[in-house]
Legacy VTK file of the C-alpha trace (Angstrom):
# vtk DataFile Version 3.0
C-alpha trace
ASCII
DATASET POLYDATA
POINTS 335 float
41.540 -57.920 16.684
42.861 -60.186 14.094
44.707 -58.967 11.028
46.569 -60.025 8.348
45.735 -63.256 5.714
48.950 -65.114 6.052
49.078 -68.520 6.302
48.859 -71.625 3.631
47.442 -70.734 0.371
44.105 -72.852 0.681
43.327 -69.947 3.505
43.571 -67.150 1.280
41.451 -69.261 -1.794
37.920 -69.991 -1.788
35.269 -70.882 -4.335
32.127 -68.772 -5.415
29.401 -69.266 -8.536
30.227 -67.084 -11.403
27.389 -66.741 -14.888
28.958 -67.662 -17.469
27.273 -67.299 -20.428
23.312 -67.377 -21.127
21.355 -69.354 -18.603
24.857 -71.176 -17.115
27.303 -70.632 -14.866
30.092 -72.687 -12.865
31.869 -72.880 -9.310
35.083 -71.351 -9.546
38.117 -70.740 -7.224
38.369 -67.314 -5.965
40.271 -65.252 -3.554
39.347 -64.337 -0.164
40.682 -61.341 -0.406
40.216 -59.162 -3.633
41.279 -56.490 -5.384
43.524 -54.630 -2.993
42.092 -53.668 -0.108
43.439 -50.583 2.020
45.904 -51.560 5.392
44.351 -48.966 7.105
40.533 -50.231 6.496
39.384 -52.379 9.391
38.242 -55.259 7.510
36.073 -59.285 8.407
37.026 -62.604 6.952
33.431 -64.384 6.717
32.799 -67.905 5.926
29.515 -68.611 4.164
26.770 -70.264 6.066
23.647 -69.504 3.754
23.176 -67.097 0.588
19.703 -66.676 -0.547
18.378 -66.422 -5.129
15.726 -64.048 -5.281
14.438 -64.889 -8.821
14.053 -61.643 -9.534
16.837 -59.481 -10.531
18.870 -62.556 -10.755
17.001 -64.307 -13.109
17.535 -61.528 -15.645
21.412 -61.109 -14.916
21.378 -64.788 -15.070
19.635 -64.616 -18.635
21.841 -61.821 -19.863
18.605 -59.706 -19.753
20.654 -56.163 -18.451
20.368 -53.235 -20.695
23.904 -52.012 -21.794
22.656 -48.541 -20.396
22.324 -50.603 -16.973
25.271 -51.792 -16.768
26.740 -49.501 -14.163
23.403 -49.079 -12.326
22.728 -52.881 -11.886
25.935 -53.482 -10.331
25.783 -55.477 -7.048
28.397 -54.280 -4.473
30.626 -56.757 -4.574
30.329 -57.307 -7.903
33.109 -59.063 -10.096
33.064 -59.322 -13.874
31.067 -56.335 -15.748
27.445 -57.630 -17.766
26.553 -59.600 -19.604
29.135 -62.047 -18.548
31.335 -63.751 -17.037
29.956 -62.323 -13.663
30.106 -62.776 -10.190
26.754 -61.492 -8.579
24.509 -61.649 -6.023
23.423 -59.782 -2.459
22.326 -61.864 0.035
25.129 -63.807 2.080
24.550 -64.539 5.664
27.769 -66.111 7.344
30.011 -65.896 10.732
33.036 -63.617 11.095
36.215 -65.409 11.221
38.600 -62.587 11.490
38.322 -59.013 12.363
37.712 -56.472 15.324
36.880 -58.233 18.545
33.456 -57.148 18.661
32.483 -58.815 15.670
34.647 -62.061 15.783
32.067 -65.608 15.573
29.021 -63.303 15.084
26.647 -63.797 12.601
26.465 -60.927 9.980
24.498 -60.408 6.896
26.016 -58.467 3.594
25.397 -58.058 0.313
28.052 -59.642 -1.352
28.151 -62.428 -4.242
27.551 -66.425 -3.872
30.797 -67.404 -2.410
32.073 -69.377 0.435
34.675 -67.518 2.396
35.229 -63.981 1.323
37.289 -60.410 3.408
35.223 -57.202 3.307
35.698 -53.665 4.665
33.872 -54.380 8.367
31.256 -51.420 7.828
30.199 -53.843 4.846
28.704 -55.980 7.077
25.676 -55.919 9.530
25.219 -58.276 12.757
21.907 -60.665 12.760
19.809 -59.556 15.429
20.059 -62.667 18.138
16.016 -63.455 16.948
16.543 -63.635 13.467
17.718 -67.629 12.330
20.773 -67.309 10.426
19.123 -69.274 7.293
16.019 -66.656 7.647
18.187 -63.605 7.235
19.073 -64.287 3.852
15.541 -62.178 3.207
17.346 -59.197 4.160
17.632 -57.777 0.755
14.229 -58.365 -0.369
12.974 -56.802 2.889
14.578 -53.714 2.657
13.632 -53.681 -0.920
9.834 -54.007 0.489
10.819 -51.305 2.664
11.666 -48.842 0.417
8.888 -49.717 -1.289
6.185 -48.607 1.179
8.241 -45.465 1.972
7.573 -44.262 -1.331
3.758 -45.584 -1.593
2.911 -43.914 1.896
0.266 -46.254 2.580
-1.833 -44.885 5.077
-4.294 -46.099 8.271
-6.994 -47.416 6.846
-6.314 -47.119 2.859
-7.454 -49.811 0.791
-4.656 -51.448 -0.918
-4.203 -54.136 -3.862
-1.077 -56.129 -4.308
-0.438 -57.183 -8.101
2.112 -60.066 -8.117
3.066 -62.308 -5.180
6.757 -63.541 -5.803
8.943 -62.768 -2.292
8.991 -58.981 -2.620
5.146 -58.719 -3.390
4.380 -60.707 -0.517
6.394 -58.570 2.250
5.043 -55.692 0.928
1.565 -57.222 1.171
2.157 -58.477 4.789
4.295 -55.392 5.982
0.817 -53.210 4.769
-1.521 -55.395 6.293
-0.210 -54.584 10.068
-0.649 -50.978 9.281
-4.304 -50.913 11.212
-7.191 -50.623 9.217
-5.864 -51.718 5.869
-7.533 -53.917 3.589
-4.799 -55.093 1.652
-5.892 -57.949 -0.929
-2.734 -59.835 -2.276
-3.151 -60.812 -6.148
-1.469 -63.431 -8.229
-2.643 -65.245 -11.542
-0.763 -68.540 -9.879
-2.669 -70.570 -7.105
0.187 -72.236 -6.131
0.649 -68.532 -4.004
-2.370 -68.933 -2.515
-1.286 -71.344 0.288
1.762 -68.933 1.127
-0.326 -65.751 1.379
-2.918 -66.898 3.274
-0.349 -68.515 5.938
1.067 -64.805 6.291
-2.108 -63.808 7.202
-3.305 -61.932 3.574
-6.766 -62.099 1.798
-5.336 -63.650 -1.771
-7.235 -63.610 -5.137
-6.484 -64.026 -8.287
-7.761 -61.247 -10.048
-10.088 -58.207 -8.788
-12.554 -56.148 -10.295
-12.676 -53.393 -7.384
-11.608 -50.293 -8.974
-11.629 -48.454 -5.246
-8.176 -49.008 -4.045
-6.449 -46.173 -2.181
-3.085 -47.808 -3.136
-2.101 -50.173 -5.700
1.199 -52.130 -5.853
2.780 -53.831 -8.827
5.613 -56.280 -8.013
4.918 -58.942 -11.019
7.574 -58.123 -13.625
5.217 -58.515 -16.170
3.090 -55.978 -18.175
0.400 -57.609 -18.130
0.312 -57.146 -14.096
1.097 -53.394 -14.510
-2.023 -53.092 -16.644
-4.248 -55.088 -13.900
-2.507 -52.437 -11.336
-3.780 -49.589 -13.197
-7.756 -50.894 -13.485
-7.600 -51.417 -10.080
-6.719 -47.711 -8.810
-9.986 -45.778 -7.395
-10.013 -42.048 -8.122
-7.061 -39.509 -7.652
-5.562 -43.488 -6.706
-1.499 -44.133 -6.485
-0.026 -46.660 -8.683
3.681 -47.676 -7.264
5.714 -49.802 -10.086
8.482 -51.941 -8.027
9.030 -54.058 -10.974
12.166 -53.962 -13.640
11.892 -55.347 -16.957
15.531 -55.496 -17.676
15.737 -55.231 -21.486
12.043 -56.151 -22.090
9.946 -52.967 -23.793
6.616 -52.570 -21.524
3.287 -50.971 -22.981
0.429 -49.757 -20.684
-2.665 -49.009 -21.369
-2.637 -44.459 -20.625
-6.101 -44.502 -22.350
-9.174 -44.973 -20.320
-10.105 -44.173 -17.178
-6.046 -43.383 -16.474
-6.688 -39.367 -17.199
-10.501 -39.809 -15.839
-9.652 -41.093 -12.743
-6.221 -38.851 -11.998
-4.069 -41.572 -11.475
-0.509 -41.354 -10.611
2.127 -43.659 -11.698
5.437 -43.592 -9.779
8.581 -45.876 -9.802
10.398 -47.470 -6.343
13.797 -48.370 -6.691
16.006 -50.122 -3.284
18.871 -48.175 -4.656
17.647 -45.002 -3.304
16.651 -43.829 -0.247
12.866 -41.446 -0.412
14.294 -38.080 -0.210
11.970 -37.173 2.347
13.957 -39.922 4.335
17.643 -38.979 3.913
17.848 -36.601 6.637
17.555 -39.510 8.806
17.765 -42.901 7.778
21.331 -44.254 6.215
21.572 -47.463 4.278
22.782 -49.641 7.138
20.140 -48.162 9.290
17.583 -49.533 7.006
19.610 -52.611 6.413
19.425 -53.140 10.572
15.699 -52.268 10.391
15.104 -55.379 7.688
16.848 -57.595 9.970
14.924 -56.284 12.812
11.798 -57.308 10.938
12.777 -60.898 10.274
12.443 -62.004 13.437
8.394 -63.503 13.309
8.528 -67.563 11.923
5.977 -67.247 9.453
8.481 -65.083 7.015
9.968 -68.862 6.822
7.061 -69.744 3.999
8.910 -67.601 1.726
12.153 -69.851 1.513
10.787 -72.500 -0.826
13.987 -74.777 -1.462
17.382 -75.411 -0.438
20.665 -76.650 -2.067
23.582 -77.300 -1.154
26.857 -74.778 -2.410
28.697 -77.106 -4.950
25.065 -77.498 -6.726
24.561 -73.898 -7.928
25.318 -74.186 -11.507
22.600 -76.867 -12.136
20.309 -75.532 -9.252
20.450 -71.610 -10.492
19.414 -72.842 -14.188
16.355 -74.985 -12.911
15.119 -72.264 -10.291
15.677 -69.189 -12.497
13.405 -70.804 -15.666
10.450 -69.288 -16.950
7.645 -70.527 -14.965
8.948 -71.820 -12.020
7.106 -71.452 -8.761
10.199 -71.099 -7.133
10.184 -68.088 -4.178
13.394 -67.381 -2.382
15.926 -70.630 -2.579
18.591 -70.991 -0.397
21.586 -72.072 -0.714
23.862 -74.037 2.205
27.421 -74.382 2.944
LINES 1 336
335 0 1 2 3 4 5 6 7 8 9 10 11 12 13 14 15 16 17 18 19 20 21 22 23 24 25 26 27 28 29 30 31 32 33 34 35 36 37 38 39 40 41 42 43 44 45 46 47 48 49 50 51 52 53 54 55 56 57 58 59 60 61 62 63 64 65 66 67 68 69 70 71 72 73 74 75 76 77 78 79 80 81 82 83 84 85 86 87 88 89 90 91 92 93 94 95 96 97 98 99 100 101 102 103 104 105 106 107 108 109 110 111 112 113 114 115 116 117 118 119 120 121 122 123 124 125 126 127 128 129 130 131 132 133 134 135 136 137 138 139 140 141 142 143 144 145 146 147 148 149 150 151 152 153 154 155 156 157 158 159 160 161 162 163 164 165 166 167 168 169 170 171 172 173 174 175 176 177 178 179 180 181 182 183 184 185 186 187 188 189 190 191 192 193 194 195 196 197 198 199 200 201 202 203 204 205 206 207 208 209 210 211 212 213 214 215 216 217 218 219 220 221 222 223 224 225 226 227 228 229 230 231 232 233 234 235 236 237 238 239 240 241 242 243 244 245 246 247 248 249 250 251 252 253 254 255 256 257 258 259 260 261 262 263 264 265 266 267 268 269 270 271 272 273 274 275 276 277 278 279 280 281 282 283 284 285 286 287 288 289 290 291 292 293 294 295 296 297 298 299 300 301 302 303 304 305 306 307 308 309 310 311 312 313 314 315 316 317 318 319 320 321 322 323 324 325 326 327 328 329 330 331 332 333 334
């Protein structure tokens, strides 16, 4: 293998997007190698190729929208800079080894590291691309295990009748990962047309709004409260309500009146950080990691990547894709 980081400086410096402040950020230098890492640790140099904005969870550490009680919860694994700011975040980095063991020198690898060009991490940090997967499609990694986790905890079920609320890149996986499950009728709901076209081209029945109150399963991915209060007038008797949305800082209120007692319903939260405990026995992380990248292998996942920018861009790009309103799915980012 290769070891070691000597040579000129401009090897050991590269350049990755840190938020600075309230809705901005800027390209700074950084070092490949940070903190300091053990000589013993087998570790990867990786230069960039693609990292992928999920408007999501960045858009609120972008806005300064984490909860001080968050703070050490929210952290992204490679995280520099503690919230609000300045910060160095992100989680979806696809790029090619440079350096490390032989087995993993010039492959492609995915790993949840920050927006930065050329960066050193412990080698177990990273996972290899399966050979069908398009480097600039595997930047959906995150938000497919994310969808993932999500149906392990909703334990959707042959035939159930299931209802989607909110259609951004997570919402959409979900919907399309349920509707292979045979005998599902999933219907995938959004307030925006504009998510119309992409749903139906993965296959989903979209609407934008529902007044069946039969679903087996319903699913809120929105972020908004008003989607969580669809999501709960849409449950049919003894029905499961999964919340995969956070609100950051933002108070929500739900309606608890109703038919909510009537009907039985149960309310649960998903969270990516955490495996199902029914599921730790078996599955690790990186095995569910592997499986996301497994899934990413079938072309139509590519009408979720709806823009692309390149690197030295990011600080005007993240505060036009990240704004209120934008119809912006997952954006990706070349270098």
């Amino acid at each position: 293998m290769s070891s070691g980081f000597s040579g000129s400086s401009d090897k050991n410096v590269s350049r990755a997007f840190w938020i600075t402040g309230p809705g901005e950020g800027h390209v700074r230098e950084a070092p490949v190698v940070s903190g300091l890492p053990d000589s013993n640790e087998s570790r990867v140099v990786v230069q960039t190729l693609w990292s992928g904005v999920s408007r999501g969870t960045e858009s609120l550490v972008f806005n300064g929208r984490v909860p001080e009680s968050e703070f050490e919860r929210m952290q992204a694994p490679f995280q520099e800079g503690r919230f609000p700011w300045p910060v160095k975040y992100g989680y979806a980095s696809v790029g090619r080894v440079l350096e490390g063991p032989d087995e993993l020198i010039d492959k492609t690898v995915f790993c949840l590291f920050p927006h930065q060009e050329c960066y050193s991490v412990p080698a177990s940090a990273v996972t290899p691309v399966p050979a069908g997967v398009p480097p600039e499609r595997a930047i959906l990694a995150a938000n497919m295990e994310t969808a993932i986790n999500g149906l392990w905890d909703a334990m959707p079920a042959v035939g159930d009748r299931i209802a989607v609320v909110g259609l951004g890149v997570v919402g959409l996986l979900v919907s399309w990962l349920a509707s292979r499950i045979p005998g599902t009728r999933v219907t995938a709901i959004d307030t925006n047309p504009a998510r119309a076209s992409v749903a139906e081209a993965l296959g989903l029945t979209f609407a934008a709004g529902s007044s069946a109150d039969d679903h087996d399963l319903v699913i809120h991915a929105s972020g908004h409260e008003s989607g969580l209060k669809t999501a709960l007038t849409l449950a049919g008797q003894e029905g499961r309500v999964l919340e995969m949305s956070w609100y950051g800082d933002k108070p929500v209120s739900i309606p608890l009146g109703g038919a909510f007692h009537a009907r039985r319903l149960t309310l649960r939260s998903s969270q990516v950080g955490q495996i199902p405990p029914a599921r730790l026995p078996r599955w690790t992380y990186r095995k569910r990691l592997a499986l996301a990248l497994e899934l990413l292998q079938y072309d139509v996942l590519d009408h979720l990547i709806t823009g692309e920018t390149a690197f030295h861009q990011m600080p005007e790009t993240m505060s036009r894709i990240l704004a209120i309103g934008n119809d912006t799915l997952c954006h990706r980012i070349k270098y």
